[in-house]
Structures are given as structure tokens and as C-alpha cells.
C-alpha positions in Angstrom: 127.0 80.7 99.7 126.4 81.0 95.8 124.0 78.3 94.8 124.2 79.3 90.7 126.1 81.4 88.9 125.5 82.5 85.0 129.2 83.9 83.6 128.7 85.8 80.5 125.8 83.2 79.2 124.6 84.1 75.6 121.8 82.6 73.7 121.3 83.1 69.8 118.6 81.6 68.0 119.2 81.7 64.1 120.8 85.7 63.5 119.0 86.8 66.7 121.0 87.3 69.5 118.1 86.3 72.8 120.8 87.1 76.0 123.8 89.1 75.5 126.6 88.6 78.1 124.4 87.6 81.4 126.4 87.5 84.3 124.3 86.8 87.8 125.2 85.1 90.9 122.1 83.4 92.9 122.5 82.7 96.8 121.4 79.4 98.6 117.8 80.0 99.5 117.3 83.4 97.8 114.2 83.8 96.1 114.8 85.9 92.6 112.6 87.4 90.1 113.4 87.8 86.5 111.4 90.5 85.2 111.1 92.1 82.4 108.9 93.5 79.1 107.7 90.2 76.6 110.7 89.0 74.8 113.3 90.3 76.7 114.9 86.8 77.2 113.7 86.0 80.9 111.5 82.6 80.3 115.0 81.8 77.9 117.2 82.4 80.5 115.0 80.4 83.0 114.8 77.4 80.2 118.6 77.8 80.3 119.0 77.0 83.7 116.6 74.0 83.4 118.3 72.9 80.6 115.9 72.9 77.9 117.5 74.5 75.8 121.2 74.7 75.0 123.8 77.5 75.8 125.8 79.0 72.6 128.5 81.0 75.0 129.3 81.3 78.6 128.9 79.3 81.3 126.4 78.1 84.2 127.6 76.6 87.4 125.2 75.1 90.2 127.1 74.2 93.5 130.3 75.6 91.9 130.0 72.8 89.2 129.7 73.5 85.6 126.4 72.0 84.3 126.5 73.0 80.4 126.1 70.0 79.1 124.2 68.1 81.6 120.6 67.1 81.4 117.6 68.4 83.0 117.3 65.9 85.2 121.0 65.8 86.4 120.6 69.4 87.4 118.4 69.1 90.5 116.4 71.7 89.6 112.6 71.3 89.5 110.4 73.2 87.2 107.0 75.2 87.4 105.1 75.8 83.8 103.1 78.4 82.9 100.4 75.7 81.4 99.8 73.7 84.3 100.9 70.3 82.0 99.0 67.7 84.5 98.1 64.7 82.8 94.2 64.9 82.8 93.4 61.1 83.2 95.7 61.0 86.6 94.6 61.4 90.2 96.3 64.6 92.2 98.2 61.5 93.2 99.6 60.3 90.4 100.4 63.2 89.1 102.6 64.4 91.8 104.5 60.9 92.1 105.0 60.6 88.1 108.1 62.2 88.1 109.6 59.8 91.1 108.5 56.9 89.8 110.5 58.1 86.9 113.4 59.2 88.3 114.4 56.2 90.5 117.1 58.7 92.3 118.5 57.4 96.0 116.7 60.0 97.5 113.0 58.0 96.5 115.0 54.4 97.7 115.7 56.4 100.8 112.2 57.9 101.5 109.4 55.6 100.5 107.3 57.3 97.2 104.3 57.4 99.6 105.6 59.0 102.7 107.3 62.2 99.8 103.9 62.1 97.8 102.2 62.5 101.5 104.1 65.2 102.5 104.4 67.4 99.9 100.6 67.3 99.2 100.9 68.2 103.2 102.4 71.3 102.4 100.6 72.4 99.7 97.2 71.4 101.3 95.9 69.0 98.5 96.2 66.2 101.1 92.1 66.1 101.1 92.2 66.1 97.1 94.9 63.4 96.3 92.2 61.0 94.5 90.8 63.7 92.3 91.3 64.3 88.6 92.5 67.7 87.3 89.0 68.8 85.5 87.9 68.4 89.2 90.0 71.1 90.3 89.9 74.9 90.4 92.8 76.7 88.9 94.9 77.1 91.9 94.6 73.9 93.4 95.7 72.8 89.7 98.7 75.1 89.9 99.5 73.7 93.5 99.5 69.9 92.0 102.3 71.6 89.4 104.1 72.8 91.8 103.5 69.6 93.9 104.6 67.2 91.1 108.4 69.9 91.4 108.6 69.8 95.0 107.9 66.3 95.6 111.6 65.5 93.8 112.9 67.8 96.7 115.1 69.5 93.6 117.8 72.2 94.9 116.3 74.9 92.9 112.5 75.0 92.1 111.9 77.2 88.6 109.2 79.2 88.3 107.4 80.4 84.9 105.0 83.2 84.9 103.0 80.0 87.0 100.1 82.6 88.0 98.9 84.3 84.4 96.5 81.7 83.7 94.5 82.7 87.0 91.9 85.6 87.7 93.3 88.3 89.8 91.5 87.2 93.4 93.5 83.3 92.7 96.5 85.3 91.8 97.2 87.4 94.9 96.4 83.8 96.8 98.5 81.5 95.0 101.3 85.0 95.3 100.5 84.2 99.2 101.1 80.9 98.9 104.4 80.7 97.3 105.5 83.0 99.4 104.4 81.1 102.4 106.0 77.9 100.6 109.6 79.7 100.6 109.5 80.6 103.8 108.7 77.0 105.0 111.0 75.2 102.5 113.5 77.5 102.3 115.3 76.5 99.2 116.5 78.3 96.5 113.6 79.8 94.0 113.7 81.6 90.6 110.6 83.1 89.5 109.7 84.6 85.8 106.9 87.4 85.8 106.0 90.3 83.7 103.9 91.0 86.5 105.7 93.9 88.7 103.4 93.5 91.1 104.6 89.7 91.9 108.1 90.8 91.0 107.7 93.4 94.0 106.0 91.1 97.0 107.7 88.2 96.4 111.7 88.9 95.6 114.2 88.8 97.8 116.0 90.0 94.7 114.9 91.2 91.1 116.3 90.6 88.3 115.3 93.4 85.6 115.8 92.6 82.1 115.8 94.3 78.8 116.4 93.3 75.2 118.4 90.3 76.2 120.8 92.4 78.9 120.0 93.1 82.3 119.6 96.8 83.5 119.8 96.2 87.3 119.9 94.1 90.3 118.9 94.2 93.5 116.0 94.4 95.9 113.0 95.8 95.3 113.0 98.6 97.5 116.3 99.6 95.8 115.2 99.4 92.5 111.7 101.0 93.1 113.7 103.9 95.4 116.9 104.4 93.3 116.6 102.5 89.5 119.9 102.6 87.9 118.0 103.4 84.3 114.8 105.2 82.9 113.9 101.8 82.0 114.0 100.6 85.1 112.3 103.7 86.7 109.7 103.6 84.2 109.1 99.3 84.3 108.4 99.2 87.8 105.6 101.1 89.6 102.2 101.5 89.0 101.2 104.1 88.0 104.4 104.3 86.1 106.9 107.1 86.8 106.3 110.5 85.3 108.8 111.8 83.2 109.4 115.5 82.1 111.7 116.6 79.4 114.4 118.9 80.7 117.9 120.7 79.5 121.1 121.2 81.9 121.6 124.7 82.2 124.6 124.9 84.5 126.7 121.3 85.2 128.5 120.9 88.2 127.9 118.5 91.5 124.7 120.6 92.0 122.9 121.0 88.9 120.6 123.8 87.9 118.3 122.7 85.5 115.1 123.9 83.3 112.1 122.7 81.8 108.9 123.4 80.9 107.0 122.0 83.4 109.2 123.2 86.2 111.2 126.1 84.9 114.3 127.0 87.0 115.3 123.6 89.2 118.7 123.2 91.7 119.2 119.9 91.6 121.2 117.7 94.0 122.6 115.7 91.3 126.1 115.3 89.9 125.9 116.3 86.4 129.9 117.1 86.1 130.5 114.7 83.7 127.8 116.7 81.4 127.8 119.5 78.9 125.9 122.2 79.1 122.4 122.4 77.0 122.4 118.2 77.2 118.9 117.1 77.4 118.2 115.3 80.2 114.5 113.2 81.8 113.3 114.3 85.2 111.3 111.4 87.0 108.9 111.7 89.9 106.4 108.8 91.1 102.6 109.9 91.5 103.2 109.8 95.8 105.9 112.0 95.4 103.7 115.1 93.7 100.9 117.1 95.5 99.1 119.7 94.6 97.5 123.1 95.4 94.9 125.3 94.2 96.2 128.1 91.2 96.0 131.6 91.4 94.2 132.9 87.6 94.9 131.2 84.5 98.7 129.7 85.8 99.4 125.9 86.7 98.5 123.2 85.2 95.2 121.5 84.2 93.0 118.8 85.8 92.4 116.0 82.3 91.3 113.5 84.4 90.3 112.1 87.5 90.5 108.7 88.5 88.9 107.5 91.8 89.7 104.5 93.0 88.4 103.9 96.5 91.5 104.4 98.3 93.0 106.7 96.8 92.8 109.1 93.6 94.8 109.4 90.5 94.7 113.0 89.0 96.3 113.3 85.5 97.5 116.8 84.5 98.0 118.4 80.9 101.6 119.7 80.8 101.4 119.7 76.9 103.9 116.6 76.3 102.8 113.4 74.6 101.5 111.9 78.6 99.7 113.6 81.1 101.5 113.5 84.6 100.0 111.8 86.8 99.4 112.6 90.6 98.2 110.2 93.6 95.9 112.3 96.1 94.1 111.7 98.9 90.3 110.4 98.2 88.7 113.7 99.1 91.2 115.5 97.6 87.9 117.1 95.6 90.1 118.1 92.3 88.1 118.4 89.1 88.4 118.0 84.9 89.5 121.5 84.5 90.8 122.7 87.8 94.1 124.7 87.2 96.6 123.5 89.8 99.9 124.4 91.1 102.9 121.4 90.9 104.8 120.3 93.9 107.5 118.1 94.3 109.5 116.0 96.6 113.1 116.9 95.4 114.5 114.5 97.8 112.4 111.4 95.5 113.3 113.0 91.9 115.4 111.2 89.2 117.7 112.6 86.5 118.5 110.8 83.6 121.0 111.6 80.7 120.1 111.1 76.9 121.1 107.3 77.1 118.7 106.9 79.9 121.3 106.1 82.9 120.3 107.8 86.1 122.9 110.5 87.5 124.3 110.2 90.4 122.7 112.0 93.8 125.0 114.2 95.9 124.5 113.2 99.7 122.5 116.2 101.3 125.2 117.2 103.4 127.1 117.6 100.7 124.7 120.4 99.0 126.2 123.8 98.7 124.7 126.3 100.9 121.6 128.0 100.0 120.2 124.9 98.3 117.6 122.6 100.3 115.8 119.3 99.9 112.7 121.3 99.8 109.7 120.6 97.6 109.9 122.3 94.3 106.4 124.1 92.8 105.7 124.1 89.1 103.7 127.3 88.4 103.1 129.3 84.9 103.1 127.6 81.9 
């Protein structure tokens, strides 16, 4: 069942165009992520569906109902700040029940104010801290009253923005638990802005990626981490971030033979039919999908850097463009600043983008032409 759906919705502010054309559709009880680089429109788009701010074209629709022009509080929707917004000289208490005592709706004639304040603190765990003040608080417990004070209205959709970048790291990954947790017990219908992949990754059902006002892609994380749609999207999510290698199509077809410097001579299993020959193209591999051997001489590539990390390694190699490549290793892999290594890598988990950045299509592997293999491919001589 579609909860909310955003048909063509554009936002201008003065001459600046903020969303261009966003079209989504949002299940009953899905949890979504908008994500996305700062001012690419996401906390907009989320203040759109509260109805902070007004829509200049297209049209929203929650429940199949068009809600354009109605006010926030006629939406059902509840709301999550970044700033936690608690009013300092108010209990836990009183803070949670402000908004019911101000809404008046049948839902608080139906359930006395008490018995929803009670519960929802229930949930969250503040039932022991309902008579404190804010400044008596630590910073997730505060973010759990601002989320408390949203629930406790029982809203059909409960907004999220970027709720978690006022807290250290250790708070963030347990309040990331927690709301997690929460969806799973409430079950209701979340949207959640981040720029934080990380959150964007362990807490979507579905993410939303955004870019200059458009979005690039949809879907779940796994897809989009496994097969992004765009460079952008290849290059957004992951960390470290893809590596990228600047190549040329030699010969186009539904296998495509292509060259660069890093890897020289490459068979692709790509569709590049739709291509010219000589078009420049970007190869992208993850740092898991690389490993790497010892070089014979003066070939292969060399060792810039080592990062270790305690689980793992990072090793960054100079391939003489503008950023090293990057490789994840196991943490006695033993490599060195100055080690020459040989490149190899998974061809199965390699991306090929055209000049506009839009990821070619793969050829199923049964489809490959004999003679070519999803074998690892080595990077040797520079």
C-alpha cells in the first residue's frame, strides 16, 4: 500500500531552483533514507512533506489524498529536528505531552494524555526520567524526549532530520540502534535525512540518493552499494569511496575491450554498443574488490601509504592520477611505503561509466562470448 507519494514536486527559492521534478512513492511502514551531499535539497524535501514550507509545482499525496495546502498539523506526520528544540524549563514530561495538550485531536479524548505520555516514554525508556529537566540529560536521552514529544501524537509518518549529528560517534551508533529497534516495534512509516552513509546503509529499507535537487537512484542499499545506477552514486556511498580509473573504449560491442593506464588491455562484460569508439569512459572498483601481490623488478604499482586500522588495512597505491587507489587488505598483509605491487581485480564487482557518468549495462555471464571469463584482471607495468 503507498502511504505518500511526491509527483513531479519542485521547490524554487528566489532564481534557484532547490528540487527539480521529484517523483517517489513511499510504502506503509517502509523506512526511507534521503541521502545526499549538503544542499542537495533532502532536509527541503523532508520540510516539504511536513509542510513547512510551501510547494511551487507538483503534487504530494498522503493516503491517496492531496495535502498541498494543508497544515502541518493536518498532515499526521510527526517531526524529528536536528536541534533537539525541548523547552529547557519543562520536565521530560511536559515536554513530551506539549504537543497533545495542544492538539486536542480525538485520538488524546480517546486515550487519556497520561496513559500516551506513559507509554511512549515506555518505549523509549525515559520512564525513570520523566520529572527531569533537559540540562539534566545526556544527549541521547535528549534526542529520545524529541523523538518522544513526535511519537507520543501517534502521527502516521514520523520525519526524521539528520537527528543524530549533534552526538559523538559511541551515542550515534546507539541512538542508530535505537531507532532501528523503534521501527521494528512501531512499525509505522519513517523518513529519515542523513548525510551520513553509514546511517543511510544500516537503517534503510530504502535510500533515497540525491543530487543537486534530482534524485540519481532508488532502492535498497545493497543494490545501490552492489550496482549504482551513476558514478555519483558509486562514488557517494562506500567508505572508503570507490576507486575510479580513467579509461578509453577500444572496441564497442556487448563485450567491450577496453584500455587504460592502470590496467592496459581489459574484456569487459559490459554492453558498450551504444558507444563510439575512442569514448572515454570511468572504471570503478571498491577497496574489497582489489588484492594484491608482490612485483617482479621495477613493474606494478607503488605502496604511498599504509593505513592500519586494527581490523583491517588500507593500502593506497600511486597510479599517477590526481587520487591514489586505494586497496583493503588483510591486517598482516605486511605491505610497505614503497613496495612495488602487482593489481588485481574482481571483474565480476567492476563498474563502467560513460562521459555523463551513467553506469553501462552488465551482460549476464552466460551471455559472455567464449574465451572471455569473470576472472580477476592483473594490472602490471606502468
Amino acid at each position: 500500500m503507498i502511504k505518500l507519494k511526491l509527483d513531479n514536486v519542485n521547490k524554487q527559492l528566489g532564481g534557484a531552483r532547490i528540487l527539480r521534478d521529484v517523483s517517489l512513492e513511499i510504502s506503509a511502514g517502509e523506512f526511507v533514507v534521503f541521502v545526499g551531499p549538503s544542499g542537495c535539497g533532502k532536509s527541503t524535501l523532508l520540510r516539504l512533506i511536513a509542510g513547512l514550507d510551501s510547494i511551487c509545482g507538483g503534487d504530494l499525496l498522503i493516503d491517496g489524498r492531496r495535502v498541498n495546502d494543508l497544515e502541518p498539523r493536518e498532515r499526521g506526520v510527526g517531526m524529528v529536528f536536528q536541534s533537539y528544540a525541548l523547552y529547557p524549563h519543562m520536565s521530560v514530561y511536559d515536554n513530551i505531552s506539549f504537543g497533545l495538550k495542544l492538539a486536542k485531536t480525538e485520538k488524546t479524548e480517546k486515550t487519556s494524555l497520561r496513559e500516551r505520555v506513559l507509554k511512549t516514554a515506555q518505549i523509549l525508556q525515559l520512564d525513570k526520567l520523566l520529572q527531569r529537566k533537559p540540562r539534566e540529560l545526556s544527549g541521547g536521552q535528549r534526542q529520545r524526549v524529541a523523538m518522544g514529544r513526535a511519537m507520543a501524537r501517534e502521527p502516521d509518518i514520523l520525519l526524521f532530520d539528520e537527528p543524530l549529528s549533534n552526538l559523538d560517534a559511541s551515542l550515534r551508533v546507539q541512538m542508530r540502534n535505537e531507532i532501528a529497534r523503534l521501527h521494528g516495534r512501531l512499525g509505522s512509516t519513517m523518513i529519515y535525512v542523513t548525510h551520513d552513509q553509514v546511517e543511510a546503509m544500516t537503517l534503510a529499507d530504502k535510500i533515497v540518493v540525491l543530487n543537486g535537487g534530482r534524485i540519481e537512484q532508488v532502492g535498497s542499499p545493497r543494490e545501490l552499494y552492489e550496482r549504482p545506477a551513476s558514478r555519483f552514486v558509486a562514488g557517494f556511498l562506500g567508505s572508503p569511496r570507490m576507486n575510479f580509473i580513467a579509461a578509453f573504449l577500444h572496441t564497442p560491442g556487448e563485450t567491450s575491450q577496453v584500455e587504460s593506464l592502470v590496467l592496459g588491455m581489459t574484456s569487459l562484460p559490459v554492453d558498450s554498443s551504444g558507444l563510439a569508439a575512442n569514448t572515454q569512459l570511468s572504471l570503478g572498483i571498491r577497496p574489497e574488490h582489489l588484492s594484491l601481490k608482490a612485483a617482479q623488478g621495477t613493474t606494478g604499482l607503488v605502496v604511498s601509504a599504509v593505513e592500519y586500522l586494527g581490523s583491517e588495512t588500507y593500502v593506497h597505491l600511486d597510479t599517477g592520477q590526481d587520487e591514489p587507489m586505494v586497496c583493503r587488505c588483510e591486517v598482516n598483509a605486511g605491505w610497505r611505503v614503497g613496495d612495488r605491487v602487482e593489481l588485481q581485480l574482481d571483474i565480476d564487482n567492476l563498474h563502467v561509466f560513460d562521459a555523463h557518468g551513467t553506469a553501462l549495462k552488465r551482460c549476464a555471464i552466460d551471455s559472455l562470448p567464449a574465451g572471455i571469463a569473470p576472472r580477476p584482471a592483473s594490472a602490471g607495468a606502468l
